[in-house]
N, C-alpha and C positions, 0 to 999 in steps of 0.2 A: 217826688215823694218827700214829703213832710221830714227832715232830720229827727227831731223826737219821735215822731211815728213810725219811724223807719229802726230807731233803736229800738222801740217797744217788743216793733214783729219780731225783732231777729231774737231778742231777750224769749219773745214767748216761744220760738221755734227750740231752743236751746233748753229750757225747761221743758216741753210736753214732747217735743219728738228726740231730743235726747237725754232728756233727764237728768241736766245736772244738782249738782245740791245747790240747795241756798248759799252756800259759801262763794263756790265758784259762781253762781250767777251774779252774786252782790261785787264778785271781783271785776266781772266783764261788763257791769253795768259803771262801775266807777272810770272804769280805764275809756270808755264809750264815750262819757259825759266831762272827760279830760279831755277828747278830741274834740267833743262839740264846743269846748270851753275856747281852745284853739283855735279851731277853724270859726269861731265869733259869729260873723253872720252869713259866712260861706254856706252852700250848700256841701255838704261832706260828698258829694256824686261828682260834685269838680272840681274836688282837689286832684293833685298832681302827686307823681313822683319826691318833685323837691319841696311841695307843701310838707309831706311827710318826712321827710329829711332836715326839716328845719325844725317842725316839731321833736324830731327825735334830738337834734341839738342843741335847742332848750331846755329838753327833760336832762342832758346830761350837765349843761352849762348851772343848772339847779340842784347839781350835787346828787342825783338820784345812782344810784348803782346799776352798771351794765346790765345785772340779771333781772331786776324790774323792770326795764326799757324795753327788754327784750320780751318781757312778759306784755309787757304792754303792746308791742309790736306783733305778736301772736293776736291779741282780741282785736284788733284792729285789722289784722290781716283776714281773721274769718267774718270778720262784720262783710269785708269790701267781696269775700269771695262769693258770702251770702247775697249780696245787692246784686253782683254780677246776673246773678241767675234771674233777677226780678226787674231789673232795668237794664236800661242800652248802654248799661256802662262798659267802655271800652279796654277797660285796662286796669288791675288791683294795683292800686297806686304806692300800697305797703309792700309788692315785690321786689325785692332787688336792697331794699335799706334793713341794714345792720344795725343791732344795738354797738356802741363803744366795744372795743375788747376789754376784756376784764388786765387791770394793771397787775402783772407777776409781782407774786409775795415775793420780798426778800428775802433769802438765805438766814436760817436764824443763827448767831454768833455769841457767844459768851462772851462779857468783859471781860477784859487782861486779868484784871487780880481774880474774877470766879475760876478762868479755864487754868491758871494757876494753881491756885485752892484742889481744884478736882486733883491735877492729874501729879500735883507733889504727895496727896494724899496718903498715908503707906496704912497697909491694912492689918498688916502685920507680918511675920517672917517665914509665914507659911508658902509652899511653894505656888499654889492658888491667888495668893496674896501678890507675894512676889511677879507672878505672872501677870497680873491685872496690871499693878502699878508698869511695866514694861512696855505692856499693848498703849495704855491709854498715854506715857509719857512721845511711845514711836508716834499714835497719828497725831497728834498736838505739834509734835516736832517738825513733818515733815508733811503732812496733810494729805496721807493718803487715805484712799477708799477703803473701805471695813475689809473687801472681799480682796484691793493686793496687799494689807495685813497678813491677811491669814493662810494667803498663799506664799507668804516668806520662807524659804530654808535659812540654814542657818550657815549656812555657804555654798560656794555657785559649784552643783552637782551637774553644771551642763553636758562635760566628759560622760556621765554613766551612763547608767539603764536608763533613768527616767529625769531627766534634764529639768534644770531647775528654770522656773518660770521668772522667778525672784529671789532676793538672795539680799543680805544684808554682810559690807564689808565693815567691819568694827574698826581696822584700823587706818583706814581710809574716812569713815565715819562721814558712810552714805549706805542706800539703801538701793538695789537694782531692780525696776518695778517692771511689770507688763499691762499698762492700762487697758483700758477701752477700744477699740481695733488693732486689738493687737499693739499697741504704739508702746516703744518702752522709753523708759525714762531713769535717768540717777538723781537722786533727792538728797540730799545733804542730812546731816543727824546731826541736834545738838548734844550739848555732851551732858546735858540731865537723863535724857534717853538712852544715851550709851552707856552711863551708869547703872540706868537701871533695868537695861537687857543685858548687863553683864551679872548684876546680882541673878536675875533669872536663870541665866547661863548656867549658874552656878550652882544650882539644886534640879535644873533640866532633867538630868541625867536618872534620874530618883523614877520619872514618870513613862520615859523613853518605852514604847512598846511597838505600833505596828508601823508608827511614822518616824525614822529615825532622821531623816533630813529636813522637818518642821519644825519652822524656829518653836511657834507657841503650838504647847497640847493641850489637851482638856484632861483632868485630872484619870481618864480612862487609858491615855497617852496613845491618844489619836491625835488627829491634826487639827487642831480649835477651828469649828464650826463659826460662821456670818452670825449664825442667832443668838449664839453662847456670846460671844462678844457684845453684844447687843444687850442681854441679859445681865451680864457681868457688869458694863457700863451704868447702867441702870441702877443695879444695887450700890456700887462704888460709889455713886452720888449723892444714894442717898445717905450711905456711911460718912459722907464727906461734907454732907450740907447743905448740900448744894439742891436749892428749891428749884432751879430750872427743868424741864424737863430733856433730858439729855440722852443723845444716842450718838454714833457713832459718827457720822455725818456733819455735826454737831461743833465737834472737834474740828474737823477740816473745815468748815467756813470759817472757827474761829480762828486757825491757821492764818488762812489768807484773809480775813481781817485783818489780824495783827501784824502780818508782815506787808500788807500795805500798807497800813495806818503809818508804821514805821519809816516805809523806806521811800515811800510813794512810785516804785517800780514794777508797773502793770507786767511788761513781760517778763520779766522774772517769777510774776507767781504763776501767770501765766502756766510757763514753762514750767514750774516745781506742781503745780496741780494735774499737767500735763491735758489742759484743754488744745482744742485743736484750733478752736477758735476765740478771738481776743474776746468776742460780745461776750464770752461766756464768763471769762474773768471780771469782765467790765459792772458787775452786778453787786461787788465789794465794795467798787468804789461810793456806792450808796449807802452801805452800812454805817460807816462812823462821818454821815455829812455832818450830824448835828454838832459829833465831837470837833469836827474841821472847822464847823462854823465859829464855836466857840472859843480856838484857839489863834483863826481868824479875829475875830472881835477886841481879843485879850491883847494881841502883838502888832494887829497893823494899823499905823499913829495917824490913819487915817477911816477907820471902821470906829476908832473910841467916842463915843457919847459926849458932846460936851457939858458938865456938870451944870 
């Protein structure tokens, strides 16, 4: 069968027995007419498995994005499955080949003077205020997750009724978390944080109602809710300036950002982010490459440009 004539039928099968719109049919006639561009003077009935895998290697080695390849890889796959049925083709030669995986976004992280900027912010003396500035100086501090936040007492109730999960020691000036399976961890506190969970500390007692062993309340003096936090960050930012879009989360990538960038000791953050696995920390080390490069370029007497 004729290759043009063969994309016609299956074009006009696709329009009158399934009826797509003009849109889709002009998408699966372009994606068609890219494998015919390909396969040159091949017959498209004998191409192979690694025909199609080398095409799909070129579409990506051309910059094309995972999710279009993959699109492409779909109209090519019902073309061959349609031919199957019309000729002695033995095998859909598009089974089995993968577009690229899509490359993981990285982590987004504030620069040092913005995540600065945010969380020195002070809102004002109100105990609300007070409170914000305390949350958002602990996770900057120490880069924990929104949800062991707000699980913190305000010292280790593990002896009672109801056994504290978390607990933050002021003068030890660390934090006692319970991550992600269960795993716990001690985090260290700087002492901006500890300033100003100690202001907070310090008009606590004003809002104290049905949680009395919750470090942060919510002005009903319950135990500060994941989405209040969330909400609260949000406003503070934008009281503060700060055009990034910022959540809680936010804060801990730019944690361990910064204290790689500084210290360049993977398990250490490792260990204070309390991942189980190094790959997971290992995705920081991407964030400030351009900064590395560039401090690269400035200091080693052999990266300098010669004028």
């Amino acid at each position: 069968m004729d290759n043009a004539q063969s994309i016609r039928d299956y074009l006009d099968i696709l329009r009158h027995q399934r009826q797509l719109s003009a849109h889709t049919l002009s998408n699966y006639q372009l994606d068609l007419q890219e494998l015919l561009s390909f396969a040159k003077a091949q017959e498209l009935a004998k191409l192979s498995y690694f025909d199609i895998r080398r095409f799909t290697s070129q579409l990506h080695a051309q910059g094309l994005n995972p999710r279009s390849i993959a699109r492409k890889l779909s109209s090519w796959r019902g073309y061959y499955r349609w031919l199957s049925e019309h000729t002695s083709l033995a095998a859909n030669p598009v089974d089995g080949v993968r577009a690229p995986k899509k490359s993981k976004s990285l982590p987004k992280a504030l620069g040092t003077d913005e995540a600065v900027s945010l969380v020195a912010y002070q809102g004002g003396e109100a105990a609300g205020a007070l409170a914000d500035k305390a949350m958002f100086e602990l996770l900057y501090s120490s880069g924990l997750r929104v949800s062991e936040l707000v699980a913190l007492d305000i010292r280790d109730f593990s002896g009672g009724a109801e056994p504290s999960r978390a607990w933050i020691e002021l003068d030890q000036a660390e934090v006692h978390v319970t991550g992600k399976g269960n795993k716990q961890r001690i985090v260290p506190v700087g002492q901006a944080a500890l300033s100003a969970v100690r202001d907070w500390l310090a008009v606590r007692g004003q809002l104290v109602k049905t949680d009395p062993q919750a470090l942060f309340l919510s002005a009903r003096g319950t135990r500060m809710s994941v989405r209040s936090v969330q909400l609260r960050l949000k406003q503070h930012a934008q009281k503060a300036g700060i055009n990034s879009e910022v959540h809680p989360h936010v804060l801990r990538h730019s944690f361990a950002s910064h204290v790689l960038q500084s210290s360049g000791d993977l398990r250490a953050v490792q260990e204070m982010l309390g991942h189980s696995s190094i790959a997971a920390t290992q995705v920081y080390t991407a964030l400030d490459f351009q900064h590395l490069a560039q401090v690269y370029d400035a200091a080693h007497p052999r990266a300098k440009r010669k004028e």
